[in-house]
Structures are given as C-alpha cells and as structure tokens.
PyMOL Python script that loads the backbone (N, CA, C, O; Angstrom):
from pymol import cmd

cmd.read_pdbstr("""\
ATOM      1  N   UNK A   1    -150.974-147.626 -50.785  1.00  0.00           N
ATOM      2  CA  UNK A   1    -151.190-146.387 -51.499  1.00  0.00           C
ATOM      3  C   UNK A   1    -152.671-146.265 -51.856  1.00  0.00           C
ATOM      4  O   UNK A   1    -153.422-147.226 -52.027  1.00  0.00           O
ATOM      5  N   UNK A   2    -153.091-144.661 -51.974  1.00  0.00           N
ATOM      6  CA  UNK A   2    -154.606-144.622 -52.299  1.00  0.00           C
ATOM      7  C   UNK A   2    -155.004-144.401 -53.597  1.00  0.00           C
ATOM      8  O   UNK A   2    -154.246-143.638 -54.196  1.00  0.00           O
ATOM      9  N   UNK A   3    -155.822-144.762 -54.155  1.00  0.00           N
ATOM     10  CA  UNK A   3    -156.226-144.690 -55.239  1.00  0.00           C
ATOM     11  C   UNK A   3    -157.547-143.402 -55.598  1.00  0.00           C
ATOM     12  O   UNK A   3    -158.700-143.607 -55.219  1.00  0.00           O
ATOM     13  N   UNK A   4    -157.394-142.888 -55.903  1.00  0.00           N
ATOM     14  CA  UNK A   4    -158.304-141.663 -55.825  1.00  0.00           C
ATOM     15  C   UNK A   4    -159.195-141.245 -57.323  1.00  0.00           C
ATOM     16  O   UNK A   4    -158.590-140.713 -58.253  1.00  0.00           O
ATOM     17  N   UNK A   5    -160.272-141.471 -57.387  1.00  0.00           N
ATOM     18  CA  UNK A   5    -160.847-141.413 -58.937  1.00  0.00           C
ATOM     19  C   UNK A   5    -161.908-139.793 -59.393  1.00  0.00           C
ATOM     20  O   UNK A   5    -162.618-139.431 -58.455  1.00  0.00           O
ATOM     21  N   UNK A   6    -161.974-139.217 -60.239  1.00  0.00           N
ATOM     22  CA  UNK A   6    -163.287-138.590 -60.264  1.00  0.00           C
ATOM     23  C   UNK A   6    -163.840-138.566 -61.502  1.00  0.00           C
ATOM     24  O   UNK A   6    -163.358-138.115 -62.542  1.00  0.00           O
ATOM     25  N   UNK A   7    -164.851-139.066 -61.319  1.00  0.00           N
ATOM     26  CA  UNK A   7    -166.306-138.986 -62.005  1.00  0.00           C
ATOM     27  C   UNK A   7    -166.375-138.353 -62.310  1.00  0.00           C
ATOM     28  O   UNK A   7    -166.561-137.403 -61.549  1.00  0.00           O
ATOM     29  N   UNK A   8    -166.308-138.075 -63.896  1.00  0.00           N
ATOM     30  CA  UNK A   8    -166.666-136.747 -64.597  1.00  0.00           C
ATOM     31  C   UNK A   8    -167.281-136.364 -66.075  1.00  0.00           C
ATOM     32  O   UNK A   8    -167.441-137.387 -66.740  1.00  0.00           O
ATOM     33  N   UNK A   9    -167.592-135.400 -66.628  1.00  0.00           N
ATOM     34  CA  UNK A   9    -168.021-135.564 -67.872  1.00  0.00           C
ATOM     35  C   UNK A   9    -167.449-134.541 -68.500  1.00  0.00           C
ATOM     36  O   UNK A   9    -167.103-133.444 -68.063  1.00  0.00           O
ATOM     37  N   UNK A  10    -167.358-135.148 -69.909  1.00  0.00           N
ATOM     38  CA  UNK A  10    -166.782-133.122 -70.967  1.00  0.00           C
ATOM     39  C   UNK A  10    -167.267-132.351 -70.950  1.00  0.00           C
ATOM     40  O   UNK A  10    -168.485-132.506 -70.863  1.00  0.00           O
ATOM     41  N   UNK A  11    -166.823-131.168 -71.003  1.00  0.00           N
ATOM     42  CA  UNK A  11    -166.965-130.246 -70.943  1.00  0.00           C
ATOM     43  C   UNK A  11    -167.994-129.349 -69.557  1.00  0.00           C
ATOM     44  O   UNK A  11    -168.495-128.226 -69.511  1.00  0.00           O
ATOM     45  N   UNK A  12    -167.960-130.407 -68.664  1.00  0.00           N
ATOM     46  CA  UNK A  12    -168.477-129.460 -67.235  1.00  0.00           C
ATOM     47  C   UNK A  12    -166.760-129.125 -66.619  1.00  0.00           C
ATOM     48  O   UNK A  12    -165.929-129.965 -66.271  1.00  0.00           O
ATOM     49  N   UNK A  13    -166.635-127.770 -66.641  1.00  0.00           N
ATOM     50  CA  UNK A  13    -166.357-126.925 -65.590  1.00  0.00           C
ATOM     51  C   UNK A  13    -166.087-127.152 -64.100  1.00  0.00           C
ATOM     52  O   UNK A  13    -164.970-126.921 -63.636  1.00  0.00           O
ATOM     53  N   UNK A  14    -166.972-127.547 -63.437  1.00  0.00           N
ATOM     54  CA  UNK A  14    -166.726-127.878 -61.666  1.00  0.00           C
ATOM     55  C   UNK A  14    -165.917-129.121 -62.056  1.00  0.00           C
ATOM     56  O   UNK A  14    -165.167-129.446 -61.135  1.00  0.00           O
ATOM     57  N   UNK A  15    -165.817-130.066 -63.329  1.00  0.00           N
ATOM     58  CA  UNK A  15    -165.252-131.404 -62.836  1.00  0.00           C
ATOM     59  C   UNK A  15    -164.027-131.140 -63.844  1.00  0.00           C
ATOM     60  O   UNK A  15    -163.451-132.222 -63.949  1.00  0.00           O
ATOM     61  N   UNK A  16    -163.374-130.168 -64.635  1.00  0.00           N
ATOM     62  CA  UNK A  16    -162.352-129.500 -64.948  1.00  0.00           C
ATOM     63  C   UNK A  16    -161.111-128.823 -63.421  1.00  0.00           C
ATOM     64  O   UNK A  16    -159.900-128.845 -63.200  1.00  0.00           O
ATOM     65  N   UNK A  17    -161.936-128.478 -62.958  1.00  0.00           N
ATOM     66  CA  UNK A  17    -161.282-127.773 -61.431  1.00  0.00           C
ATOM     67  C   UNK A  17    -161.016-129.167 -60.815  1.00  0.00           C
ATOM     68  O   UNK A  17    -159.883-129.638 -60.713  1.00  0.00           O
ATOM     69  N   UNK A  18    -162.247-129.848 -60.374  1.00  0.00           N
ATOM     70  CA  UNK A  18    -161.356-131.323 -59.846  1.00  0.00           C
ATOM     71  C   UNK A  18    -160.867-131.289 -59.941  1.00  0.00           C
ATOM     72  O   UNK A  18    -160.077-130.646 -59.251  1.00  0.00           O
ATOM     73  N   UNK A  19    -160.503-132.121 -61.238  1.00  0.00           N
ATOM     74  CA  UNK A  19    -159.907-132.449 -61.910  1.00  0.00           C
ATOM     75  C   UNK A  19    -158.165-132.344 -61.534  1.00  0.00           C
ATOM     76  O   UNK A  19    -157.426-133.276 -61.218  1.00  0.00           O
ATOM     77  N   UNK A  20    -157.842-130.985 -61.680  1.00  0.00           N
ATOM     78  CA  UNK A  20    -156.859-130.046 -61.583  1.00  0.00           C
ATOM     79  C   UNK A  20    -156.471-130.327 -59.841  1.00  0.00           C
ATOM     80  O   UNK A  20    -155.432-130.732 -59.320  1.00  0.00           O
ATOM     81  N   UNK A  21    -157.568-129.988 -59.347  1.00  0.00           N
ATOM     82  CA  UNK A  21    -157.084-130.305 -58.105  1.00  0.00           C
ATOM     83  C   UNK A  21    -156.740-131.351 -57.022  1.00  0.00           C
ATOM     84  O   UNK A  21    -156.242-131.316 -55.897  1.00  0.00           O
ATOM     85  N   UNK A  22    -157.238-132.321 -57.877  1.00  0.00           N
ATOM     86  CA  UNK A  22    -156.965-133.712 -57.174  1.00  0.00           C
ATOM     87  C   UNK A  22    -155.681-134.452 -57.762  1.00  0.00           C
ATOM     88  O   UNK A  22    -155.085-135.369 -57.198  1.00  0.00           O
ATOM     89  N   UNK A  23    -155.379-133.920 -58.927  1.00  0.00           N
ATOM     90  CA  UNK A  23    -154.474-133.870 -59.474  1.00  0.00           C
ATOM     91  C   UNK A  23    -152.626-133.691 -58.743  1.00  0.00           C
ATOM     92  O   UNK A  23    -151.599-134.367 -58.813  1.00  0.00           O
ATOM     93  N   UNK A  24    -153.080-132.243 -58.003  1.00  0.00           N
ATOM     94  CA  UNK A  24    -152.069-131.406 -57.242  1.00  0.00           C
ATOM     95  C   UNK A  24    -152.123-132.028 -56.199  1.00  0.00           C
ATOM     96  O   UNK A  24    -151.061-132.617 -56.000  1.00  0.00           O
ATOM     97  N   UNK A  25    -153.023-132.217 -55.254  1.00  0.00           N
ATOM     98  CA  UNK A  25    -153.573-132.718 -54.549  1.00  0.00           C
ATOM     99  C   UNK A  25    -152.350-134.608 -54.434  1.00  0.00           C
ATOM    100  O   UNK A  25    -151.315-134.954 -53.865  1.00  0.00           O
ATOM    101  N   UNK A  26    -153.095-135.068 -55.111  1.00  0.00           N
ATOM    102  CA  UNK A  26    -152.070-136.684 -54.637  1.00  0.00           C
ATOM    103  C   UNK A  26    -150.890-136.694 -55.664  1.00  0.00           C
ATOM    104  O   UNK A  26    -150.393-137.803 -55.860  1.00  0.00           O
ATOM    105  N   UNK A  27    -150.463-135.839 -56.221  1.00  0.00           N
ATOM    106  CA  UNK A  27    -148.783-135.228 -56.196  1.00  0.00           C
ATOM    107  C   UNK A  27    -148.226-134.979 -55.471  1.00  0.00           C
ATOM    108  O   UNK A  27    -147.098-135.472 -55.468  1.00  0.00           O
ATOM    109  N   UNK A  28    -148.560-134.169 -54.497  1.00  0.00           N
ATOM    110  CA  UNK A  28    -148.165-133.522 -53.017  1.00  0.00           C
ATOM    111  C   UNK A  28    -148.005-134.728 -52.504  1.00  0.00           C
ATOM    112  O   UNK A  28    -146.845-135.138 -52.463  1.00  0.00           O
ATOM    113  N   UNK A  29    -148.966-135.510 -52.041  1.00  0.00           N
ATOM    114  CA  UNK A  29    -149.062-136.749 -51.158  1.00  0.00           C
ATOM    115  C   UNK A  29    -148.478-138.030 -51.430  1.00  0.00           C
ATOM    116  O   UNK A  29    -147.916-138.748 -50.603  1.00  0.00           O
ATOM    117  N   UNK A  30    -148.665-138.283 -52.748  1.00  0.00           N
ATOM    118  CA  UNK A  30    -148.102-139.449 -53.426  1.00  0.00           C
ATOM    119  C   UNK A  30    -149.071-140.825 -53.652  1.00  0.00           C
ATOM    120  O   UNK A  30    -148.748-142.012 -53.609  1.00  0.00           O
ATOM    121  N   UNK A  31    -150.418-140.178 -53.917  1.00  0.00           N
ATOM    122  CA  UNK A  31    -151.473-140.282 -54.238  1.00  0.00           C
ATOM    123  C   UNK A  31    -151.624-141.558 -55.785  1.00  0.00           C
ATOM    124  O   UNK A  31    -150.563-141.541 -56.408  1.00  0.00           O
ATOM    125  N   UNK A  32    -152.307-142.200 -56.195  1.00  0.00           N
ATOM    126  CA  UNK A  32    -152.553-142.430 -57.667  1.00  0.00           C
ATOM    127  C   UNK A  32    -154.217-141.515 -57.923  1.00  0.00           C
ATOM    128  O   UNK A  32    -154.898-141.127 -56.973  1.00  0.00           O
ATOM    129  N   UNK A  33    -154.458-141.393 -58.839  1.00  0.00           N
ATOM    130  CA  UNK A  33    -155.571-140.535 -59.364  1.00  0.00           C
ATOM    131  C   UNK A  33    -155.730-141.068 -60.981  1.00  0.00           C
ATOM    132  O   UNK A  33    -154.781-141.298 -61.731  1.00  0.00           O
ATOM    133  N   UNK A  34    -157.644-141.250 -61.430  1.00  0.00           N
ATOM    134  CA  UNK A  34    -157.725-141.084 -62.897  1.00  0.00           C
ATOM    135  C   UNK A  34    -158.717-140.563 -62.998  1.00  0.00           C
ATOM    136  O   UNK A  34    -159.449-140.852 -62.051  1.00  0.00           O
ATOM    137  N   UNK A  35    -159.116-139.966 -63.627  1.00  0.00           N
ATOM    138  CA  UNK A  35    -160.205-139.638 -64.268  1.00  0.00           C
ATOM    139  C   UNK A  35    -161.541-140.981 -64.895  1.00  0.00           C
ATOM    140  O   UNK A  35    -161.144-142.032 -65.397  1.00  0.00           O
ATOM    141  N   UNK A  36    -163.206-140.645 -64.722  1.00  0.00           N
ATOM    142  CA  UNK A  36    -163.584-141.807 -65.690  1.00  0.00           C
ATOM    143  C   UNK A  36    -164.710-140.524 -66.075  1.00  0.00           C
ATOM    144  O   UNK A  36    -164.887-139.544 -65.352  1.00  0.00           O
ATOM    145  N   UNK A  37    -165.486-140.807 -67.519  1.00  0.00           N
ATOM    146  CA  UNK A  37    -165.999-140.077 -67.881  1.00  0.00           C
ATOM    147  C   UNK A  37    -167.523-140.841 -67.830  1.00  0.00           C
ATOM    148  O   UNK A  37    -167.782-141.879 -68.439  1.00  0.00           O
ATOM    149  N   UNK A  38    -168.413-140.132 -67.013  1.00  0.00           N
ATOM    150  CA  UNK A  38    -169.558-141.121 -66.510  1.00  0.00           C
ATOM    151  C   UNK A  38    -170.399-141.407 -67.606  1.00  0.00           C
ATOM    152  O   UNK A  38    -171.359-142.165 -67.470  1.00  0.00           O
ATOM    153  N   UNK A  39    -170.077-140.772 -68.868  1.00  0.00           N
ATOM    154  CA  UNK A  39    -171.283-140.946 -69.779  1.00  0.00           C
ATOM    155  C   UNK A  39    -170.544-141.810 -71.071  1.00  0.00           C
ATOM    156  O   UNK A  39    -170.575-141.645 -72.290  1.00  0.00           O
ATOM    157  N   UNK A  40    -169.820-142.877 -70.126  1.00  0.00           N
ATOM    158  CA  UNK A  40    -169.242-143.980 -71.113  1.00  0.00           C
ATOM    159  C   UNK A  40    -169.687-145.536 -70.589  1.00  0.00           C
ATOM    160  O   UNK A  40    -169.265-146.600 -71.041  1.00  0.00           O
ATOM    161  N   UNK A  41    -170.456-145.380 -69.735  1.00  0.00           N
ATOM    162  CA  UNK A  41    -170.682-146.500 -69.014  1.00  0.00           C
ATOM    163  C   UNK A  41    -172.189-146.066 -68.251  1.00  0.00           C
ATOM    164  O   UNK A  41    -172.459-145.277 -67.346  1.00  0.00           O
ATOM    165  N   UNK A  42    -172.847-146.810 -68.924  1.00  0.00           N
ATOM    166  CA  UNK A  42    -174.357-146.582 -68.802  1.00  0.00           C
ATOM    167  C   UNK A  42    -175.107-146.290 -66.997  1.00  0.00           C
ATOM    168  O   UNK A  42    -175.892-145.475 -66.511  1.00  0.00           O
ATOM    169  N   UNK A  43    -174.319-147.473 -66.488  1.00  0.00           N
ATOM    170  CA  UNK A  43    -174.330-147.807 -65.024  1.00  0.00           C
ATOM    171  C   UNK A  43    -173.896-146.659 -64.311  1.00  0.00           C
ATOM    172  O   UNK A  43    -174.700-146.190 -63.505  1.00  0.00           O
ATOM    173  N   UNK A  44    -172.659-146.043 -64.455  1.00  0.00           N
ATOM    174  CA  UNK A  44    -171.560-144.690 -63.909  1.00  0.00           C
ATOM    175  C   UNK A  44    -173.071-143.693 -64.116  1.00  0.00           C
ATOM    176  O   UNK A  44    -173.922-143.441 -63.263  1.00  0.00           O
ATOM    177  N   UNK A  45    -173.017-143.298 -65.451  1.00  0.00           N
ATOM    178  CA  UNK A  45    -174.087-142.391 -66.137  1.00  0.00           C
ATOM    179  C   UNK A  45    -175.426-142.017 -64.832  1.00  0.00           C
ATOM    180  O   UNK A  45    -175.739-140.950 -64.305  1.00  0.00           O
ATOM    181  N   UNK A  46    -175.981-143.459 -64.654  1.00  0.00           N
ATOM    182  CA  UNK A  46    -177.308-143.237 -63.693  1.00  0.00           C
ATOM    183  C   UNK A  46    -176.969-143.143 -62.120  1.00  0.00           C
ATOM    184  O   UNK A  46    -177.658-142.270 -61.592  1.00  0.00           O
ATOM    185  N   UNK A  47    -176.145-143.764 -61.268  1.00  0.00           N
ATOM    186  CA  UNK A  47    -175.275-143.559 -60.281  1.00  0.00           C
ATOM    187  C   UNK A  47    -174.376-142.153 -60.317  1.00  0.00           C
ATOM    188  O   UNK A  47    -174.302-141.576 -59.232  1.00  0.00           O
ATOM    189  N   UNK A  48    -173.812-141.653 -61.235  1.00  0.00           N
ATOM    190  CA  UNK A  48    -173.094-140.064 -61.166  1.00  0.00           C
ATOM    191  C   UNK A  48    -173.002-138.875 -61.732  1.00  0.00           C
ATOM    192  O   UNK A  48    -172.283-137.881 -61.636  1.00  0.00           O
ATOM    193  N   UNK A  49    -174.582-139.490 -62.801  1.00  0.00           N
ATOM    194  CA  UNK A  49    -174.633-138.460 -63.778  1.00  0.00           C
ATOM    195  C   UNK A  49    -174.981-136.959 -62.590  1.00  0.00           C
ATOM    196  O   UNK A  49    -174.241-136.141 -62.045  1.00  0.00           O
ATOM    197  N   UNK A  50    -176.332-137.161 -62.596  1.00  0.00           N
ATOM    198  CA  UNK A  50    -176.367-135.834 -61.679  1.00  0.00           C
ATOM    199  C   UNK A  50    -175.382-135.088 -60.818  1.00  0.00           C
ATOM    200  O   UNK A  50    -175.485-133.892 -60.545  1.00  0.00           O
ATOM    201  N   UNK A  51    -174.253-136.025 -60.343  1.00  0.00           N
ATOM    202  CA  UNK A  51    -173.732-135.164 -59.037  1.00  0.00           C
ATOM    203  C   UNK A  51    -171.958-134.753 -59.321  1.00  0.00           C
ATOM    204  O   UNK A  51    -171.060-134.395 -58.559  1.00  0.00           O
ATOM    205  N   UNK A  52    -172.028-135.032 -60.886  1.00  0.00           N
ATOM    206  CA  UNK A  52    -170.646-135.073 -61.126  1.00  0.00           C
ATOM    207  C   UNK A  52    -169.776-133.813 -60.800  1.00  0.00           C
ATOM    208  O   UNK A  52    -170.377-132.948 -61.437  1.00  0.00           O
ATOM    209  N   UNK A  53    -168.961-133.331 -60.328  1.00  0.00           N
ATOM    210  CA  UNK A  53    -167.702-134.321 -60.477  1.00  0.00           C
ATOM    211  C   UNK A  53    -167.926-134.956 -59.100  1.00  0.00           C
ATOM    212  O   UNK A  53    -168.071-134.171 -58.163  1.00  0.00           O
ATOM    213  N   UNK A  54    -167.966-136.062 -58.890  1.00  0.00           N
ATOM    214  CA  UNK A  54    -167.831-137.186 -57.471  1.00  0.00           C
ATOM    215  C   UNK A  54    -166.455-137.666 -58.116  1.00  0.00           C
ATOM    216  O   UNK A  54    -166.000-138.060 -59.189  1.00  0.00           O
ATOM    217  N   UNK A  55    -165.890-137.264 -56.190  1.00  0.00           N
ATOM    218  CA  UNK A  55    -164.383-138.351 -55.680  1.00  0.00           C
ATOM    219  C   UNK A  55    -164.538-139.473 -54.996  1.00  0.00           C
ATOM    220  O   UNK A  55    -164.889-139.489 -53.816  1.00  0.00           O
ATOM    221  N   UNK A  56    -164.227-140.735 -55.847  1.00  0.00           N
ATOM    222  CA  UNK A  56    -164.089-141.891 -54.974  1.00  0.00           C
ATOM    223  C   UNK A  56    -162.580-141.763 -54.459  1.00  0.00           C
ATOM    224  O   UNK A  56    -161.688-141.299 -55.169  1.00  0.00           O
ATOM    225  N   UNK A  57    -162.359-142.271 -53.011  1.00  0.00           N
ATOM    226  CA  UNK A  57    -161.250-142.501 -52.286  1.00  0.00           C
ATOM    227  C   UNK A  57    -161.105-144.326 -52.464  1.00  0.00           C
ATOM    228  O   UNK A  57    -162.085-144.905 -51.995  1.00  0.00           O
ATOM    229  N   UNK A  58    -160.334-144.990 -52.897  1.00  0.00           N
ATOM    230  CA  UNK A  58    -160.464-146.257 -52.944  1.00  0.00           C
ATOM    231  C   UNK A  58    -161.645-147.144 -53.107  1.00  0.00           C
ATOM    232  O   UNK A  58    -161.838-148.186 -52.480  1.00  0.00           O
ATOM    233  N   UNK A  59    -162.693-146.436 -54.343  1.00  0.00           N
ATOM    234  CA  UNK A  59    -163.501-147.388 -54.833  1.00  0.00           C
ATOM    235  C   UNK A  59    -165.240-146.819 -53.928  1.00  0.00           C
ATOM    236  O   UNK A  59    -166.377-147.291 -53.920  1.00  0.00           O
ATOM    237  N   UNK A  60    -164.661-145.750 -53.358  1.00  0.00           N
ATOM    238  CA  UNK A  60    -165.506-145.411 -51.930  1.00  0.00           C
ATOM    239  C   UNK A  60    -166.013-144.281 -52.314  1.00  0.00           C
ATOM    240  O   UNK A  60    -165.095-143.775 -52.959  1.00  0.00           O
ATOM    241  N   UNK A  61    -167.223-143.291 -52.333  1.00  0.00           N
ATOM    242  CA  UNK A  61    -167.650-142.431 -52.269  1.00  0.00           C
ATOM    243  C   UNK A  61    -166.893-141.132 -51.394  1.00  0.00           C
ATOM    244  O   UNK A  61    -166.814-141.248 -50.171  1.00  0.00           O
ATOM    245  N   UNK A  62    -166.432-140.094 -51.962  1.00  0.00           N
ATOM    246  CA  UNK A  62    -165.789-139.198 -50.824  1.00  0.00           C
ATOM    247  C   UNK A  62    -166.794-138.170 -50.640  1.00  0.00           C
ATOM    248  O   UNK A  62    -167.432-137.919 -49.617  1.00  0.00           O
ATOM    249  N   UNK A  63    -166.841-137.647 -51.704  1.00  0.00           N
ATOM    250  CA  UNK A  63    -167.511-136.223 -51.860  1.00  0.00           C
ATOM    251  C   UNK A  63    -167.771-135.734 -53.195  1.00  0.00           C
ATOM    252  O   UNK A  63    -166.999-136.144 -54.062  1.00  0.00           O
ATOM    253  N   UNK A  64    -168.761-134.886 -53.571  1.00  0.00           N
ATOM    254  CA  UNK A  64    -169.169-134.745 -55.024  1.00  0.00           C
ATOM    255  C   UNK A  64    -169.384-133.149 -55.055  1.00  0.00           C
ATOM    256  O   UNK A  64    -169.785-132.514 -54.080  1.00  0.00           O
ATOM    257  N   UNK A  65    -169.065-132.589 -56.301  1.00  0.00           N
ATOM    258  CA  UNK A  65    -169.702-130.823 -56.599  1.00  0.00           C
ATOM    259  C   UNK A  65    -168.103-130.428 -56.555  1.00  0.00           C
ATOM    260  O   UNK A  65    -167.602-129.606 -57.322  1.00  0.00           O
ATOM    261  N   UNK A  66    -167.424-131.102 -55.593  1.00  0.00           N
ATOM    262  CA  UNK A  66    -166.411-129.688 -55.175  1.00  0.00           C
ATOM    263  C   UNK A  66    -165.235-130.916 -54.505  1.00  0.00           C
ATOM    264  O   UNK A  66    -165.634-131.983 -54.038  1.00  0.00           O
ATOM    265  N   UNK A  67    -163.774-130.534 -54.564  1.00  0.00           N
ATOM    266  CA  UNK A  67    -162.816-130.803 -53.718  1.00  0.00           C
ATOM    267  C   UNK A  67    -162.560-130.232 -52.479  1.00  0.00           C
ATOM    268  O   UNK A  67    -161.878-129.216 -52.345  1.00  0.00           O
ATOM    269  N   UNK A  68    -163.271-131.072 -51.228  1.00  0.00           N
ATOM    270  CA  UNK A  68    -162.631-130.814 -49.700  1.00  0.00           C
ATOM    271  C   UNK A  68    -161.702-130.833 -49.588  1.00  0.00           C
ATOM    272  O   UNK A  68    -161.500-131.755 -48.797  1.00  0.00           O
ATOM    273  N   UNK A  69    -160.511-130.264 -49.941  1.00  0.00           N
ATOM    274  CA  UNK A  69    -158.967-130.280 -50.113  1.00  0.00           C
ATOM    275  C   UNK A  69    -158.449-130.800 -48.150  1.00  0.00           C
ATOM    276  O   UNK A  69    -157.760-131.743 -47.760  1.00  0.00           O
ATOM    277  N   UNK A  70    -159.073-129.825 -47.452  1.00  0.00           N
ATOM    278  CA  UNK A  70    -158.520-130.826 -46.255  1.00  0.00           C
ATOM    279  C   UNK A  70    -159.383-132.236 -45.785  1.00  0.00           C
ATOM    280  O   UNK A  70    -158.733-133.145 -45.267  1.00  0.00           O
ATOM    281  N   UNK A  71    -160.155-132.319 -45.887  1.00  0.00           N
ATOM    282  CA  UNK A  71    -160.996-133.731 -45.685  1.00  0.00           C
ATOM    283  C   UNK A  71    -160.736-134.762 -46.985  1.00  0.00           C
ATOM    284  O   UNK A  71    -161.015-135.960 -46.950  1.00  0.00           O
ATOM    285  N   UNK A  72    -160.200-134.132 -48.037  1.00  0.00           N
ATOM    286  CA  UNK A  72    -159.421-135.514 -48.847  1.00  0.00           C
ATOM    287  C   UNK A  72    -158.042-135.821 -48.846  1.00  0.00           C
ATOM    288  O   UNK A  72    -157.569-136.918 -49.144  1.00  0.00           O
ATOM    289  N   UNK A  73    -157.306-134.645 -48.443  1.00  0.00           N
ATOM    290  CA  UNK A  73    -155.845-135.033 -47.445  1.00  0.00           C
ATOM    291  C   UNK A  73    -156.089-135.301 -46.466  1.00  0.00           C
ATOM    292  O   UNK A  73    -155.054-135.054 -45.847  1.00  0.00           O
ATOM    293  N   UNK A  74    -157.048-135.810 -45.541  1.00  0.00           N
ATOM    294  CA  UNK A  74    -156.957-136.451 -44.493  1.00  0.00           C
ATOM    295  C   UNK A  74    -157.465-138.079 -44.548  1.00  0.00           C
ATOM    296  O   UNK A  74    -157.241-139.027 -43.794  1.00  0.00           O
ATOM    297  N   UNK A  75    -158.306-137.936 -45.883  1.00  0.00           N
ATOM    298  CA  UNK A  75    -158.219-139.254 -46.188  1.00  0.00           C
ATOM    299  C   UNK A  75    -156.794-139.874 -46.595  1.00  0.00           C
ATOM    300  O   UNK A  75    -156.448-140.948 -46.102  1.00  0.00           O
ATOM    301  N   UNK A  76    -156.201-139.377 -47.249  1.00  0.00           N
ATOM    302  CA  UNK A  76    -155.385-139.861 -48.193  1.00  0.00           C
ATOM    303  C   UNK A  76    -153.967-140.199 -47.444  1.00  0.00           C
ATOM    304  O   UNK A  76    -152.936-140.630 -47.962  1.00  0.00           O
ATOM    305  N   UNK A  77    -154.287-139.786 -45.696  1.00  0.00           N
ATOM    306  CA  UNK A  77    -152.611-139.697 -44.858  1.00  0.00           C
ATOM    307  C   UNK A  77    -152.649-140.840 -44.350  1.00  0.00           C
ATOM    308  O   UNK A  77    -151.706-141.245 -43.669  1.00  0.00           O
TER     309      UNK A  77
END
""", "prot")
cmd.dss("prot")
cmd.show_as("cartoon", "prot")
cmd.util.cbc("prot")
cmd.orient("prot")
C-alpha cells in the first residue's frame, strides 16, 4: 500500500484544496494519506517552505503547487 503525504501550512489555500483532494483521491484507491505542517519542523520549513503544498508518494517527492490527479493515480496503481 502507498503512503501519500502533503506538506503544508495554515491557513494557505492551494494546500487546503490538496488537501481535500488527495484526500478523495486515496479513498477511491485505497490509498493511506497525512497531512505534516512544514512550519513545525525547522528542516520540512527550509526544504518545503516555499513550494508548499508538496506531495510525497512514499517518502518521494511527487509534485508541489497543485494535485496531478491523473499522474498521482497513476502513481498510486
């Protein structure tokens, strides 16, 4: 099974929609998914502050700004 994470911070908007959609997203599939909030971990912070919301696919960089809804169900099959 995949583990699917996104990088995110309060109160931004684009990582609210993620959020939501990665959500639906490995429900459909049968996915695991969490949330981490990058400005709790100093390290996350300088690695994802700028590009948040970023999807890791198993620990892995997928994509950041936005959900590729078919290029992260094609990871995830």
């Amino acid at each position: 099974m995949h583990q699917v994470t996104v990088m995110t911070r309060q109160g931004c908007p684009a990582c609210e929609r993620a959020e939501r959609d990665v959500a639906r997203i490995c429900a459909e599939v049968g996915a695991e998914w969490a949330a981490c909030d990058v400005d709790t971990d100093p390290e996350w912070r300088a690695e994802y502050g700028d590009r948040v919301p970023v999807i890791l696919v198993d620990g892995a960089e997928h994509g950041y700004w936005s959900v590729e809804e078919d290029r992260l169900r094609r990871a995830l099959a």
